[in-house]
N, C-alpha and C positions, 0 to 999 in steps of 0.2 A: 728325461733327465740328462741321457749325454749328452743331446743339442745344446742345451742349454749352458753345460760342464763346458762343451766345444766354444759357443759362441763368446759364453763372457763370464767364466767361472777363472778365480782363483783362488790359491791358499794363504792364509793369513799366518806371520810367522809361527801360531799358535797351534796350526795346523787343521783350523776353519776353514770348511770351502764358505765361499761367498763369491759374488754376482753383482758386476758392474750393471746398474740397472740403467742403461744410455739412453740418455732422449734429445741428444741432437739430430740434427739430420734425419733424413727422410724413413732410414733403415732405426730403428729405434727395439726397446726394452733388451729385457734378458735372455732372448729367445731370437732377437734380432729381426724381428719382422717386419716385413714392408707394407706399405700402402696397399701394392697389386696383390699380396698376397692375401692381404684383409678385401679387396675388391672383388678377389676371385670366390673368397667365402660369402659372398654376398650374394652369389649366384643360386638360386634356388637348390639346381640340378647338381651341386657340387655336396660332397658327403650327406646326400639326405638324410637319413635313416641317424646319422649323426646329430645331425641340428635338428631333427625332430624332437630325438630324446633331448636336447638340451632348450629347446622351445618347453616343453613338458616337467622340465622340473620345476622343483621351487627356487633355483639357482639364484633365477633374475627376474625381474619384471618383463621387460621386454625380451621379444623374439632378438636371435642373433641378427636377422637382416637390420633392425633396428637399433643397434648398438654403436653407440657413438665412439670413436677411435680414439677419440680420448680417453674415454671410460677403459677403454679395454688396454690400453700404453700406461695408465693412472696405475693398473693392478695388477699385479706379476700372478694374481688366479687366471683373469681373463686372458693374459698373455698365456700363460699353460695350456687353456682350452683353445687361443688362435692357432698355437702351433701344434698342436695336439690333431683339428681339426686341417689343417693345412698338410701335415705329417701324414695323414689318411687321404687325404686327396689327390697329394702327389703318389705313396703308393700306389694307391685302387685306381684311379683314373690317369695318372699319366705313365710311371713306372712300370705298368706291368706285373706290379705283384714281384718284384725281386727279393732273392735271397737275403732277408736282412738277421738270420739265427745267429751270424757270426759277426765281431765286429769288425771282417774287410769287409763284407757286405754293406753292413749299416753306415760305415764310412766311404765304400762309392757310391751309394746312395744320398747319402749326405751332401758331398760335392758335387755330385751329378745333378741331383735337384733341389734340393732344400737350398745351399748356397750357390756358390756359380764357380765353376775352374776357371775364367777371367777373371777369379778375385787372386791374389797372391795367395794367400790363406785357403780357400778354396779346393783342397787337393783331400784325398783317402790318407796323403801321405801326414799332414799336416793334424787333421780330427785325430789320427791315431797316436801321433806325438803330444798334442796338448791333451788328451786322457792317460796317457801314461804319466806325462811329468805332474799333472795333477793328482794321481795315485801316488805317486813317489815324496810328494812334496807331503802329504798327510803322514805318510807310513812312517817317515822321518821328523816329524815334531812329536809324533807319539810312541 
């Protein structure tokens, strides 16, 4: 939920959170996911035990290797489960398992791999300002 809060969440003067659902450009929905990052979930050996149980449900028809990127950019569920599923992959397999209990953790995690610190946006410093002024902007319409 914070990525999602980070990447493209705002508050409505009502004090509704809501989510630019973007689909320009290559980096696209509410979770902001990329092409390589849906390519990298295509890979067998990448969160097995994940895409097992979600080949196993009654979620979808097809297996995730079989899922059209459309389909999954079309639906902010299937975007939940990309980044859901990417979110564990960068943990467990490139991260190292970092301290994410706290949210400096989860926001140098965040920059460090989920987004990129070559992005402007891209910093611990920035995830942690756009969740606070998102929490302020609620607490103040109600």
């Amino acid at each position: 939920e914070e990525i999602a809060l980070v990447e493209s969440g705002y508050v409505t003067p009502g004090g509704k959170i809501i989510h630019n659902n973007e689909m320009e450009g290559d980096i696209k929905g509410v979770f902001q996911i990329s092409p390589v990052a849906l390519d990298q979930l295509k890979i067998k050996t990448t969160v097995p035990k994940t895409r097992a149980n979600f080949d196993s449900s009654d979620a979808t028809v097809d297996p995730w290797v079989k899922q059209p990127y459309d389909d999954i950019y079309g639906s902010v569920a299937m975007q939940a489960v990309a980044a859901s599923m990417y979110a564990l992959y960068l943990y467990f397999e490139v991260a190292g398992k970092p301290d994410i209990s706290t949210l400096d953790g989860r926001a140098k995690f965040w920059a460090t791999h989920y987004n990129s610190l070559a992005d402007e946006k891209g910093t611990p410093q920035y995830y942690k300002r756009k969740l606070s002024e998102i929490d302020a902007a609620v607490k103040s319409a109600n």
